[in-house]
Structure formats: structure tokens, C-alpha cells
TORRO-773739 format. One record per residue: residue in one letter; z negated, x, y of N, C-alpha, C in turn. Coordinates in steps of 0.05 Angstrom, whole numbers, plus 5000, padded with zeros to 4 digits. Atoms other than C-alpha are relative to their C-alpha. Example, Ala and Ser with C-alpha at 12.3 -4.5 7.8 and 13.67 -1.06 7.14 Angstrom:
<sites>
A500050184976484452464910500050185024;S500149844976485752734979498649855022;
</sites>
This chain:
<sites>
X500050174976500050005000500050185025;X499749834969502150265074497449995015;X501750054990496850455111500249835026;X499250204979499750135164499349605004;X501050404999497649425139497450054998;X503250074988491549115165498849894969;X501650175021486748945104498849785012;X501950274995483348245098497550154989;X503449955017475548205087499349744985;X500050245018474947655028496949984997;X502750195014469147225016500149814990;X499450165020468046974956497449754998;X501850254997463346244948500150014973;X500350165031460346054885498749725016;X501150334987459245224905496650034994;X503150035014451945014899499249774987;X500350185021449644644842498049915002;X501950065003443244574852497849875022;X501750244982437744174879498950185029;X501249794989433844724914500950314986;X499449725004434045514916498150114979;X502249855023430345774854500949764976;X499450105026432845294805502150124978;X497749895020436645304738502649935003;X497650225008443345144730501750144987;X497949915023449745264689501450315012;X498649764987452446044716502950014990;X496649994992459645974723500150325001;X498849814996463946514707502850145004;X498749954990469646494732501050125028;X499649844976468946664805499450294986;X499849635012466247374773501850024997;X497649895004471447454741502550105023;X498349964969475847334803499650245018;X501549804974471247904849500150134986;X499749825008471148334801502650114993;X496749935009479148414792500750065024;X499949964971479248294869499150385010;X501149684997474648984873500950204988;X498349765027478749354811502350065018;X497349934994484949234853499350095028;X500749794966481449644925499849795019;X500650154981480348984958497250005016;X502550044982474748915012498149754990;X501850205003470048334985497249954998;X501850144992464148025006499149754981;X499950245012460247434957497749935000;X501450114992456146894966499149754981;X500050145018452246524920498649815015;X499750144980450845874952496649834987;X501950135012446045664893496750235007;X502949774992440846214917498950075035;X500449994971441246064991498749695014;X500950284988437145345020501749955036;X499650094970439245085091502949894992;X497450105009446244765107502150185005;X498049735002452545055084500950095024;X498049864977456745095145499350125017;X500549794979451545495181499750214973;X500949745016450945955120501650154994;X496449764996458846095118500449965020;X499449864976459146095190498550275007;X500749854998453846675187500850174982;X499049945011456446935134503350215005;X496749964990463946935170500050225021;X500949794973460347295231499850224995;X501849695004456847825195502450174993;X497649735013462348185157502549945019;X496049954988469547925201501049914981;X498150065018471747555142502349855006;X496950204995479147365144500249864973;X499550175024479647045077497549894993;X502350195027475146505037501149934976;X499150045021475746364972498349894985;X502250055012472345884929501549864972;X498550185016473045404865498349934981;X501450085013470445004814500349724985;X499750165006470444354778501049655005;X499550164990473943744793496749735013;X502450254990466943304793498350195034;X502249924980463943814844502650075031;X499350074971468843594900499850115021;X501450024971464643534955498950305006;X501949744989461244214949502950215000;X498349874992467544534946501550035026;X498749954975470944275002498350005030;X502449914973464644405051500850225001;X500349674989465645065046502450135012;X497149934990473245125058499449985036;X500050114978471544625118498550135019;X501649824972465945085151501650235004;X498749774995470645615138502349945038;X497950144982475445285177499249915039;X501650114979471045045231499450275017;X501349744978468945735250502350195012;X497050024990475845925259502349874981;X498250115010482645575238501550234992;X497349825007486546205227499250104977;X500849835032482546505160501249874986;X498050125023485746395101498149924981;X501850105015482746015057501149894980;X498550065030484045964971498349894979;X501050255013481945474923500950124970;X498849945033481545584845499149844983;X501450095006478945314785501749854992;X499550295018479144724739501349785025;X499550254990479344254802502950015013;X497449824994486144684828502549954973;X497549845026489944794756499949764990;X499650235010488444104728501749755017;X497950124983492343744786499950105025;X500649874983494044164838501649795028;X498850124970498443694901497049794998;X501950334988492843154891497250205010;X501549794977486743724900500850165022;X499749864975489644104954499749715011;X499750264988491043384983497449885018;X502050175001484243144978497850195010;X503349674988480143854995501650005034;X498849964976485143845057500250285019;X500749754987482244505083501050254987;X498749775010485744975035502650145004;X498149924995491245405049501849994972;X498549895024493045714985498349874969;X502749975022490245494907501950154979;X499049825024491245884845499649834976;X499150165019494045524790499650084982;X500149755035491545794719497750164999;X501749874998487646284703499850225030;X499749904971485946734769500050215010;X501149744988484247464762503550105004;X498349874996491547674763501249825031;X498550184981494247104813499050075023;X499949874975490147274864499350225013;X498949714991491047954866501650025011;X496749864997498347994873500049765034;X500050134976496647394930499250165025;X501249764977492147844972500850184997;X497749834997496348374962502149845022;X497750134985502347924991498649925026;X501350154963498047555051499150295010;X500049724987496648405072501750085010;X497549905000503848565067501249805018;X499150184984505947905099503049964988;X497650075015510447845043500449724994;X498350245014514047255003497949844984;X502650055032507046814962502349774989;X498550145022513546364935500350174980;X499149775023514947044893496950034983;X501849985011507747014869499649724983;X500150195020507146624806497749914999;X502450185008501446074795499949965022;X501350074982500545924867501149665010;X499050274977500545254908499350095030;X500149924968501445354987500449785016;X500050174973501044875043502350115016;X498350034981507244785080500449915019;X499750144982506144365133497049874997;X501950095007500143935138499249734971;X500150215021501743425089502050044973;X498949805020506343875041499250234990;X501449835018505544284984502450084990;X498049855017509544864957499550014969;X502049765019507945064879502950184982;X498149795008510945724852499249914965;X499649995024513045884787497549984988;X502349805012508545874725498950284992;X501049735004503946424710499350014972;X500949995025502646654643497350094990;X503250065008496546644609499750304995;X500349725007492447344605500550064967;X498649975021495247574541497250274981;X501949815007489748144531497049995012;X501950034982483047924555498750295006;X501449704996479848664539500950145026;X498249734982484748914597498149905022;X501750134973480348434652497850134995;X501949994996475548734686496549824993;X503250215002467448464661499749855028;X499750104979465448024708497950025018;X501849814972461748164777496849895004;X502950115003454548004760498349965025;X501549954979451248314817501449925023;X499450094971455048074868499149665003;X501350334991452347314853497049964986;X503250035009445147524846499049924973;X500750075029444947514768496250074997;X502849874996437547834784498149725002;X502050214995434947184816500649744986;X499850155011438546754768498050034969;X501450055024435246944704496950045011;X503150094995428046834738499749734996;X499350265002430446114730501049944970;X498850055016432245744668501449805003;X497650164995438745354664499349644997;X501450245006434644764635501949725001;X497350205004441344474611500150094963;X499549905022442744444537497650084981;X502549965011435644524512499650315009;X500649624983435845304540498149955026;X502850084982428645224574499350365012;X501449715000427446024575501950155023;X498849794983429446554632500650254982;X498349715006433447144627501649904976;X498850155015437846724596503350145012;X497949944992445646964604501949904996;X497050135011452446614604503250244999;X497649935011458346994563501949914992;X497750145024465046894533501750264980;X498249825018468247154475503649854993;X497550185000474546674478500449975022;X498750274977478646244525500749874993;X497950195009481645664519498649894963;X500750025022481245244452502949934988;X496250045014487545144394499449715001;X500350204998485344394397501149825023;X498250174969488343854450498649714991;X500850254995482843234447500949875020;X499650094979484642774487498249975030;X501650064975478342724540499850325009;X500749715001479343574539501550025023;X497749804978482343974598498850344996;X500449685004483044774579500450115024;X499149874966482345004655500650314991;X498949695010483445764612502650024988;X497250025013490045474595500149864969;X500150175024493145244530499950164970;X499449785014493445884489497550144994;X502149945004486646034449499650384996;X500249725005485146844457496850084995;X502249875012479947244428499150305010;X500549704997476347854458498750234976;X500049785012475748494418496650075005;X501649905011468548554383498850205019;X501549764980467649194415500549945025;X500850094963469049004493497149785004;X502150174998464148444484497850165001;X503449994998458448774453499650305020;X500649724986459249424494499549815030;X500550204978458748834551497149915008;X502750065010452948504519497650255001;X502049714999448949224511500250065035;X501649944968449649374590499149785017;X501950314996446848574599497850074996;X502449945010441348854559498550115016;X501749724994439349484586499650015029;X500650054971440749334660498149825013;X501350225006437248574654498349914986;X501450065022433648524598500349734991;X499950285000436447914585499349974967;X501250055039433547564508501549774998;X500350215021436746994500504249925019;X497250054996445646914510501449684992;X498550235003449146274517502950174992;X498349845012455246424487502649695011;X498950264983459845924534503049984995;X497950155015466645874495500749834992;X499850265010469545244480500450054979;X500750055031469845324415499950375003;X500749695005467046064392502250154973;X498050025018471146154328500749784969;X499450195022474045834268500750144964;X498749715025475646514225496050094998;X502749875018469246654178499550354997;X499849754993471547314186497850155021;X501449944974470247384256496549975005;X503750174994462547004255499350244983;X501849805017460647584193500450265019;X500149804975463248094253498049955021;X501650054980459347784307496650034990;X502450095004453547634272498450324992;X500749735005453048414242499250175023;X501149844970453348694317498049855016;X502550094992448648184350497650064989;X502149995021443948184296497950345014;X500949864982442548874337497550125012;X502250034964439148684406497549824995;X502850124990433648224378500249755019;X499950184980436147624421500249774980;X499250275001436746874418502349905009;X498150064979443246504434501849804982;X499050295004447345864431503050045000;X497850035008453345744408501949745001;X498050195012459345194393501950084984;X498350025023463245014327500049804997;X499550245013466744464298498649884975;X500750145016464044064255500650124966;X499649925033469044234195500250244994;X500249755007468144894207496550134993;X503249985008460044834190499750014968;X500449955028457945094116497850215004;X503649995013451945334079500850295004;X499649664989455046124093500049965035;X499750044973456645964164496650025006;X502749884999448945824174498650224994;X500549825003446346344134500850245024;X498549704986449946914176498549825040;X501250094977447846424239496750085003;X504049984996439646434230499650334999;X499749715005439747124204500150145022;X499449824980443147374267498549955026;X501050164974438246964314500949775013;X498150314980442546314334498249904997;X502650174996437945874360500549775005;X498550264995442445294384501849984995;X497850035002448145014350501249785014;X498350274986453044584394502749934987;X496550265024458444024360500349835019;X498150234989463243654388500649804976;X500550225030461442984341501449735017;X498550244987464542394395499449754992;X500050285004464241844348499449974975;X500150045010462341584289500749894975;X498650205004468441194273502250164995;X498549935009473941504235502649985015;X496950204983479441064279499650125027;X500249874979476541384339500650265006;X500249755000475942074322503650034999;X497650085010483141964300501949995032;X498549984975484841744374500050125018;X499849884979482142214405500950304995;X498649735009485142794366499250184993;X503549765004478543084346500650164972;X499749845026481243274272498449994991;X503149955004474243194250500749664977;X500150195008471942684207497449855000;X502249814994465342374201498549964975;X502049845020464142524135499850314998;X501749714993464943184158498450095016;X501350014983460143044211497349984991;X503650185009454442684166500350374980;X500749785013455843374125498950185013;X501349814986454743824173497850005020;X502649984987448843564211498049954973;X502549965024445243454144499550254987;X500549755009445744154121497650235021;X500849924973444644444201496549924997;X503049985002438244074196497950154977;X501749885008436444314142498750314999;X499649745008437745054155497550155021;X501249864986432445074209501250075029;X498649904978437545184270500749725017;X500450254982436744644329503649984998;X496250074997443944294344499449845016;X499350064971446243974405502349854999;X497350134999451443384404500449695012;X500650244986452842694431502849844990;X498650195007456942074415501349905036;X498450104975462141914470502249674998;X498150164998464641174483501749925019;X498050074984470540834509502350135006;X497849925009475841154477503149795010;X498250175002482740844487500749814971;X500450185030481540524416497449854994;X501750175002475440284426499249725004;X500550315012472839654402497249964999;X502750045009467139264390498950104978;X500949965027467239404321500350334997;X499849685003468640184331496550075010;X502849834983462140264378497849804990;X501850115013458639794340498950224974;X500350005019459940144273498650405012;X501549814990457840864316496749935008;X503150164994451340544344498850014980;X501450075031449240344271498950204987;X500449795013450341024252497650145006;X502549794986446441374305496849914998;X502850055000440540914295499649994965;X501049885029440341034215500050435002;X501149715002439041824237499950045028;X502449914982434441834290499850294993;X501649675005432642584260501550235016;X497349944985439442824297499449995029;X500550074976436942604366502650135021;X497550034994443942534382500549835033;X500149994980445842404457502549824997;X498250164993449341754476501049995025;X499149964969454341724537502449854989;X497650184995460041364565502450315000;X497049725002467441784560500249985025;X498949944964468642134630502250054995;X497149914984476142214653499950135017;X499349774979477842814689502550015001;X497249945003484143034717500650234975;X499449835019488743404670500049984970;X500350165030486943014605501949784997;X498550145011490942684565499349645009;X501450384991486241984585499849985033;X498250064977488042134654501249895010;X497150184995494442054658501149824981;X499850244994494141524622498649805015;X501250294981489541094663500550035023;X498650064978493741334721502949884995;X496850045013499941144684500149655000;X499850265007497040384664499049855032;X501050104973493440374746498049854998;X503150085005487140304722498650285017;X499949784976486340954771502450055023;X498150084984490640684824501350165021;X499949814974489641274874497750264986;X501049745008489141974845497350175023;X502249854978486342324911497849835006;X502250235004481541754915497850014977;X501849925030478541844847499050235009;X501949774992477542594861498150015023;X501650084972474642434928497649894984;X502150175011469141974886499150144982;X500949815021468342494841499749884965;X500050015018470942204781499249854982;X501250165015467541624768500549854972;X498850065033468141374695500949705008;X497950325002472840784694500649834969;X500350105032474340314622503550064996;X497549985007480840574590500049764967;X499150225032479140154525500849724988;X499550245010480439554488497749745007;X501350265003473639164500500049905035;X499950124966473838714561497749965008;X502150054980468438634615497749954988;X502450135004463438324584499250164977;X500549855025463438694516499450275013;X500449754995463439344558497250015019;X502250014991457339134602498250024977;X501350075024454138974539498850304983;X500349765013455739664505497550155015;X500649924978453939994572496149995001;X503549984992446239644569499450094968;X501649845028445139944492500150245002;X499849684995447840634514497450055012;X501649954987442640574562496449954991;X503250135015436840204525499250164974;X499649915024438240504454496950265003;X501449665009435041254463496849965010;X503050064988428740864499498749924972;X501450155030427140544422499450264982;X500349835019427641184391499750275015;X500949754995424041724434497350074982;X502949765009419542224399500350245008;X501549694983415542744426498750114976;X501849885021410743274395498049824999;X503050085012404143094362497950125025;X502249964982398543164413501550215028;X499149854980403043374468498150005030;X502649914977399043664535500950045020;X498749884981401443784602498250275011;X502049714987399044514615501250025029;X499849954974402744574683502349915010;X498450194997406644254727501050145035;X498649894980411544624789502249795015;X499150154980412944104844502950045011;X497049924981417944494875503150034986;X497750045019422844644824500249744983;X499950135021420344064777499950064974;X500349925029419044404719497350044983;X501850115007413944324669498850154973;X500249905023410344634614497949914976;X502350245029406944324549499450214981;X500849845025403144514487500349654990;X499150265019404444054425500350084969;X499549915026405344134349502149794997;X496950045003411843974321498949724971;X500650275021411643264283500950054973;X498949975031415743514223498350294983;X500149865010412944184204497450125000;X503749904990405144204238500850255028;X500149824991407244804272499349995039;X501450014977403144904340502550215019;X498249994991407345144401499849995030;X500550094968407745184481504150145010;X497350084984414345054519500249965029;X499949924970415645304595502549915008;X497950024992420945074644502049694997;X498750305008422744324617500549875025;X498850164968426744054676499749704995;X500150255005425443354688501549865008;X498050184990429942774689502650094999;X498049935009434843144655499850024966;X501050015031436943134575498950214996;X501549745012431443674561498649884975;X500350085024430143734491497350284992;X502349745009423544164457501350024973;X499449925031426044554396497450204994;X501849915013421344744347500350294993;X498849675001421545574337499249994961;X500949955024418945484261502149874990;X498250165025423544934231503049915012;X497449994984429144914293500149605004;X499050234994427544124296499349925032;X500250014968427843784364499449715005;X502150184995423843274401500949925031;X499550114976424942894460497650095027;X503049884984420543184528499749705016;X500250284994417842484553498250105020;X500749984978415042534622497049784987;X501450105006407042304623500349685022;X500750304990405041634647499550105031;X501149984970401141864711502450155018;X498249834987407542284736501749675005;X499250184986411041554742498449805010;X501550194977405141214770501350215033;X499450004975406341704830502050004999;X496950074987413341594830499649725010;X500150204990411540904843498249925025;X500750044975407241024894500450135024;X498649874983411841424934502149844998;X498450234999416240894922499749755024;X501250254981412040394956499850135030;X499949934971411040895010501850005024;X497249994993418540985028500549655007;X499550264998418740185023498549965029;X501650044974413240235081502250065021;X499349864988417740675122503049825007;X496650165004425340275102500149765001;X500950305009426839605104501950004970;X498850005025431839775045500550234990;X499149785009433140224999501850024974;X497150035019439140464959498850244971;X500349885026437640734885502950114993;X497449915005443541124873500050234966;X499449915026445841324801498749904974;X501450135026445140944731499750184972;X499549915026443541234667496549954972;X502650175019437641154609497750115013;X503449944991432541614647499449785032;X499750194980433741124708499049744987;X500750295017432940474659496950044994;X502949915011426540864635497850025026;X500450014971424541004712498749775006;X500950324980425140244736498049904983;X502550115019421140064671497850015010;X503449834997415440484685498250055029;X501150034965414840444762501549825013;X498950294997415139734783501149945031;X499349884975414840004857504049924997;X496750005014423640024837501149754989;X498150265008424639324823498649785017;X501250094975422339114888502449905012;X497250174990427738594920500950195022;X499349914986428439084974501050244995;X498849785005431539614927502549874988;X497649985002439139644916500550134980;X498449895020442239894853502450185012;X496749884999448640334866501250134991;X498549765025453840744818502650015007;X498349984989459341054841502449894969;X499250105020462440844770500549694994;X499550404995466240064765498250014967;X500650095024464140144687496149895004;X502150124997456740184703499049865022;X500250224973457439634759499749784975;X499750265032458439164694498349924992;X502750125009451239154670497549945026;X502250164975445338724712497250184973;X502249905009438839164708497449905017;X503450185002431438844712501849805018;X497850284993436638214733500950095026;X500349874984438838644791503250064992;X497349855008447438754792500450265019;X501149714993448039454806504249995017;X498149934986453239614862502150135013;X498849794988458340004898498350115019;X502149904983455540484942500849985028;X499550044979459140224999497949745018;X501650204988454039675001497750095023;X501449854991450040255033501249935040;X498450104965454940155104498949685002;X500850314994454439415097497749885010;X501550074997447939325090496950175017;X501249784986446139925140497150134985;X502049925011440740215090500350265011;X499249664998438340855110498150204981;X500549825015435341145049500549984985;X500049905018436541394992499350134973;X502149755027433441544921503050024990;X496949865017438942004885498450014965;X500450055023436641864806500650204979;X498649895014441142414778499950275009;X500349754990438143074794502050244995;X498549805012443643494758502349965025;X498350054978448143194812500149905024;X501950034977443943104871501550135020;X498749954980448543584911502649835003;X498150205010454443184888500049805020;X499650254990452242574916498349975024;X500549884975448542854979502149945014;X498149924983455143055000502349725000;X497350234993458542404991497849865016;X501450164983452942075025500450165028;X499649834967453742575088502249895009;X496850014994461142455084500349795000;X499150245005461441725074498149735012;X502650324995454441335095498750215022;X502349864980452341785162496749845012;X501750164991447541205177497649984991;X501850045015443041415121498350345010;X502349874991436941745149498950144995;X501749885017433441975085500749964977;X499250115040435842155011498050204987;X501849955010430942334968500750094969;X499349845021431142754910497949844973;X501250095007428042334858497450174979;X502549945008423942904825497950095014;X502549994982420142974891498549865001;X501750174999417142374879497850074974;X501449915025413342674822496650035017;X503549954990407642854863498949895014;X502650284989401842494884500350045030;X498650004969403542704962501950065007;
</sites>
């Protein structure tokens, strides 16, 4: 490169996920990846983790923009996390109009004219995978060359046009990519935190991959790593894994591949070099790829959590949604799994495009003849980029693409049962897992952290006696206690006196409001209004950004759009759904300015 060209100073955004600054959450790794290819190829970059900073964004990337002179931003991330994405473009933007500013990610590569569209503030996004694309981009925006000659990009032509260049081809050699840039998004102050997603309750917890991409094409799937399943080379990994170790001390590896492998081969390789470090760590496999060797070589090596993709119960389902699975290879492989001692992690998804009464009836039946499974019921989300997408933009049951993403995706009914049968489903999804919680045997609350919400118990394990203490259980999320002796798992059930004061911070807020908007439905919400009567007070409002769960009437209460929030000028807010509390912050900022006060519903935990 001529010295004669002016370098950019790039700053890179990881969005923020989380409620507050010190919490857990899922560590994304793809921006790494991005900053660290960015830094391999002599670029100037600057990065900013957004989840380890409190106050509001646009003064934190306007100081941010000040301190270093940054001419470029760069962020990206998931189609549901919208709003937190395009804040940051927008403060970018705000602090001056001339920086360049690039967009990546699942919410970019899975439909790229409708997200640029709908983020509005982006210049450039990178289509595909990203560490090569936007190299050769920042390269070109230095040079003030040609970015139509740069493959994978979409570019803003005008304000309401979109260029997109050629495709880009999928990395072909992952070993050749740079590891990814730990320290530049405060991996230090993330594992003081546990992710307290997935039953992973413990710090110094780490998210890896040994894949991309999966050879499978379900229909509710989108491979934002492309369509082409690759495998990294044994030794790059664990020579990866060993300077995680020794730098971090990290004990316990999520292993964040959509599917990990399918070659028995490969697992008797993995399992020989982990077996190692002495760690704990979670995994995913198919179903029919689960057998009585597969375990063995699993426990042995330390796996501590097995994750399955199980969907349905219903042969005709699995069938439609392209799962390949069956579920007598399902009832096989969670009856072995249990017995091998190794926790597992899976959930039943309805409202298939084949679904029926009699499909989600004959799943239902199933899941409540094995309670021991404590199997996780949910409605089917549609994202862009899935095959159930485009069709429920195809039949205009998603009438307005940029609209959906704007709402972040709300689950809509692509199936066969009509209205009334789907309200119906809708209140057992939600009632069902309330009939069949179990906890430990003489469970105890040893301590209890306001600020984060997190919680720690002693308890003995109902199946095996074995005594036990468990740190970090996020509340009001699916947190699960696994047993360390027999790997079984138990539901963490919040005590009684923790929703008395929710109800009397309920009543307090009622002092203060003349209404208030309950925002977000799901079973710990059904469990919620139960238990704190404060919440079914005529002066509280139901609302879900979702038409499907507008369908069911809760404590005789029809649960709303959240536009009823303008209408009926409410200005507060309980947010119900702490995992997505920034989420729907930012549509409330952006959509209901009139609302005064939103409230994080595990602040109400404490008695002041």
C-alpha cells in the first residue's frame, strides 16, 4: 500500500446484550474474528465491547469516536438484536455523517436490501462470512478504489438504493484465519461473569468453534457461516485451547458449533486431546448420531452438557422440517444420555408448517410421559434467511419484510391450526412446565446478588441423594441445576418471598402510574402473574410484540399489541424477558417516547 494513502482508524462494536455491565451472556465470536484479520492485515483498529460499558450508547460511541479520530465503524449481529445494532451505526452517524460505517453478521447475510433498509445508517454490509471481505473492503475505501470489485459486499447508492457485489466464497481453510481477538473485547471481565444461558452457571467459562456451518438445511435453520460444513484441524484448535488455558485459566469450554461432528473418528480425536486440560464443556450432536461409545469417550473426556436438536415428537413433523431424525431415535438417545450420567439440553419447537392438532397434541403427550428429560417447550421463531421465512413472506402472512425486522422478529403462525386451536396450544406451552417443576430436595437460598440477579443454593439432588451448592443461577431465565454426581437436572424455582417483593414493588409502581404495560409473554411470566397478584391488577396491560401470543387471554386479561402503549399514553413499563430487556428497551425508546419508566423485571426482586 502507497504511503501516500491516508489510513482509516476502525472501530469495532460488539452490540450489548445485556441487562447491566457485569452480567453473563452468550460471547459472540464473530466480531473477533473480524478484528483480528482486520489487525493481521496492518489495519489501525480500535474495539468496543458495549456489553462491559453502562450509560447510553450514543454518548459512549460518540466518546469513543472523539478519543481515537475514528473514520470507520463497524458492527453486526443477529437479526432479533435490531435495535442494538442500529443505535450504534446511528450515534456513529450523528457525531459525524462522513465515517463510514459497516454492518455484518447473520442480520446482513441472511437478507441483505431489507437489513440495510431497515438499519438505514449503514454504508457498507458484508455478506457471508467476514474476515476476508472486509479486509479487501478497507483496503479499497484507503485506496478509494472500486468496492463493486470486492466480492460479498452490499453498498448504499443513493439513499434508498442498494448495490450487492458478486458472491464471496466460503473460507475454504479455517486453520489459515487468524484466532480470534480475545483481548480486545475484554475476555478478562467476561469470564468473572457466567453466561447463565444453557445451564453453564460457572465463570471462566469460554466460547469456541471447531466447525462452521452445518451439512443439514432444517427448515427453521439459517447457517450465517454459510452453506458448506468445514472442520478445523485438531491441532490449530487445541494449540488455541492451551493458550485459553494458560493465559485465562479458563475450566469449563462451550464448544459453540452448530453441530460439533458426525465422524466417530473425529470425537475419539477430540476427546484424547481435551481429556488433557482437566476442563468441563458443552457440546451439540444429533440425536442419531448418539450411542453407548459416543458417551463413553464423552464422560471420560469431561463433557458436562450434551445439546440436541429434538423439535418434535411427531415423526410427520420432524419430516417437515427436514430434521432427518426420528423420534425413535430421539426416545433412544435421551434414554441412554440419561443414563450415562451426562446432563442434556433440548426443547420441543411448535408450529411447524405441518402442524396440527394432532401433531402437537401427540408431542405434548410425549413430553409429559418423560418429565425426567426436563425438556423445554417453545413456540417455532422465523428468522430471515430460513426456509419458513420465505415462505410466510411468500403466502403474506409477513406482509412487510423491513417491518418484521424492525419488530424484531416476532413469531407469527405459519401452520395448519387456526386461531383458536393455536391460542389453545399457546396456553399449554405456557402452563404445561408449571405442572411439572422439580427442584432439589431441601433446596436453601445461600445468597442472593441484587444487582446482577444471580443466586446461589445448596440442595441434594432428588435422584441420587448427592449434596451440592450451585452459584450464579440467573433468574427468570431457563436456568437449569445439573447434578455433578449423576449429570441429572432440576428445575431452579425462584422462592416464595422473592415474588412477594415483586408484588410489592408492583403495588408501589401502581402508586406512582395510573397504568402499566407488562411487556413480554412466556411460562416464567404465567408463573410471575400467578404468584404476585399485585400483576393482575385491572390497571396492568398485557403486551407481546408476537400476533401468535396475542391469541391466548391470561388471568382473563387479552394480552396486546404494544402499540396500545401510545394509545393509552402508559408510561411504564415492566419488561418480563430479561434475556431481551435491551431488545425491547430500544423499541420502547424508538417507538413509545412517552414512556417514563421501564423496569427490568428482576429489579423487582428486592424488598427496596
Amino acid at each position: 500500500m502507497s504511503e501516500s494513502v491516508k489510513k482509516n482508524r476502525h472501530l469495532l462494536v460488539m452490540p450489548r446484550t445485556v441487562q447491566r455491565a457485569g452480567d453473563g451472556y452468550f460471547f459472540p465470536l464473530g466480531i473477533l474474528y473480524v478484528s483480528s484479520s482486520l489487525k493481521a492485515a496492518g489495519h489501525e483498529v480500535y474495539t468496543l465491547n458495549l456489553n462491559h460499558r453502562d450509560g447510553r450508547v450514543d454518548e459512549i460511541i460518540a466518546d469513543e469516536i472523539q478519543r481515537h479520530q475514528i473514520t470507520v465503524v463497524a458492527t453486526g449481529g443477529l437479526s432479533f438484536q435490531y435495535n442494538s445494532i442500529r443505535s450504534i451505526v446511528e450515534a456513529a452517524k450523528k457525531v459525524d455523517e462522513n465515517i463510514v460505517t459497516i454492518l455484518g453478521g447473520g442480520i446482513i447475510t441472511s437478507d441483505p436490501h431489507v437489513a440495510m433498509t431497515a438499519i438505514e445508517f449503514g454504508d457498507y454490509g458484508v455478506v457471508g462470512e467476514g474476515e476476508l471481505t472486509i479486509c479487501e473492503l478497507c483496503d479499497c475505501l484507503e485506496r478509494g478504489g472500486d468496492v463493486s470489485a470486492v466480492n460479498g459486499v452490499i453498498y448504499k447508492v443513493d439513499q434508498e438504493k442498494y448495490q450487492t457485489t458478486a458472491v464471496r466464497e466460503e473460507v475454504k481453510d479455517l486453520n489459515t484465519l487468524p484466532w480470534p481477538d480475545y483481548d480486545g473485547f475484554e475476555l478478562e471481565k467476561y469470564l468473572a461473569s457466567a453466561p447463565g444461558i444453557s445451564g453453564m452457571n460457572r465463570t471462566n467459562t469460554v466460547f469456541m468453534v471447531a466447525s462452521r456451518s452445518c451439512p443439514y438445511e432444517c427448515t427453521f435453520c439459517f447457517h450465517t457461516t454459510g452453506q458448506k460444513y468445514r472442520q478445523r484441524k485438531m491441532e490449530d484448535f487445541f494449540a488455541e485451547l492451551e493458550y485459553m488455558i494458560s493465559k485465562y485459566n479458563i475450566d469449563f469450554l462451550c464448544l459453540a458449533d452448530e453441530l460439533f461432528s458426525t465422524n466417530i473418528r473425529r470425537v475419539r480425536k477430540f476427546c484424547a486431546g481435551i481429556s488433557q486440560y482437566n476442563i468441563k464443556w458443552w457440546v451439540q450432536f444429533r440425536v442419531n448420531n448418539v450411542s453407548e461409545e459416543l458417551l463413553t469417550l464423552l464422560k471420560s473426556a469431561g463433557c458436562s452438557v450434551l445439546g440436541l436438536g429434538l423439535e418434535s415428537a411427531d415423526n410427520t413433523i420432524l419430516t417437515s422440517m427436514k430434521k432427518r431424525t426420528t423420534i425413535e431415535e430421539i426416545e433412544n438417545a435421551l434414554k441412554i444420555i440419561y443414563k450415562s450420567g451426562i446432563s442434556m439440553e433440548g426443547s420441543f419447537i411448535f408450529g411447524d408448517i405441518a402442524e396440527t392438532w394432532e401433531t402437537a397434541s401427540n408431542t405434548i403427550r410425549w413430553w409429559r410421559e418423560h418429565p425426567e428429560y426436563k425438556i423445554s417447550l417453545n413456540l417455532i421463531s422465523i428468522y430471515p434467511g430460513t426456509y419458513l421465512y420465505e415462505h410466510a413472506c411468500k403466502e403474506g402472512i409477513i406482509p412487510d419484510r423491513v417491518a418484521y425486522l424492525k419488530e424484531g422478529c416476532p413469531q407469527v403462525n405459519v401452520s395448519k391450526l387456526n386461531d383458536e386451536e393455536y391460542s389453545e396450544l399457546l396456553k399449554v406451552i405456557l402452563e404445561a412446565p408449571l405442572t411439572q417443576l422439580k427442584t432439589l430436595v431441601d433446596m436453601q437460598i445461600l445468597d442472593i446478588n441484587f444487582t446482577t440477579s444471580r443466586i446461589k443454593v445448596s440442595g441434594q439432588c432428588a435422584v441420587c441423594g448427592e449434596a451440592g451448592e450451585w452459584s450464579n443461577l440467573k433468574t427468570f431465565a431457563a436456568s437449569f441445576i445439573s447434578c455433578e454426581a449423576c449429570g441429572q437436572r432440576f428445575n431452579f424455582i425462584l422462592p416464595d418471598n422473592l415474588y412477594d417483593n415483586i408484588n410489592k414493588q408492583v403495588k408501589s409502581l401502581l402508586e406512582k402510574h395510573r397504568r402499566i404495560a407488562v411487556w413480554g409473554i412466556n411460562f416464567q411470566t404465567v408463573n410471575t402473574v400467578k404468584k404476585a397478584p399485585a400483576l393482575q391488577d385491572e390497571r396492568i396491560d398485557f403486551v407481546d410484540i408476537s400476533s401468535t401470543k396475542r391469541k391466548m387471554i391470561l388471568h382473563d386479561k387479552t394480552i396486546s399489541h404494544p402499540s396500545l402503549i401510545a394509545k393509552e399514553n402508559i408510561e411504564a413499563v415492566i419488561i418480563m424477558i430479561p434475556p431481551f430487556f435491551n431488545e425491547i428497551s430500544g423499541q420502547i425508546k424508538s417507538n413509545y417516547p412517552g414512556v417514563k419508566e421501564v423496569v427490568d423485571v428482576c429489579s423487582l426482586l428486592s424488598e427496596s
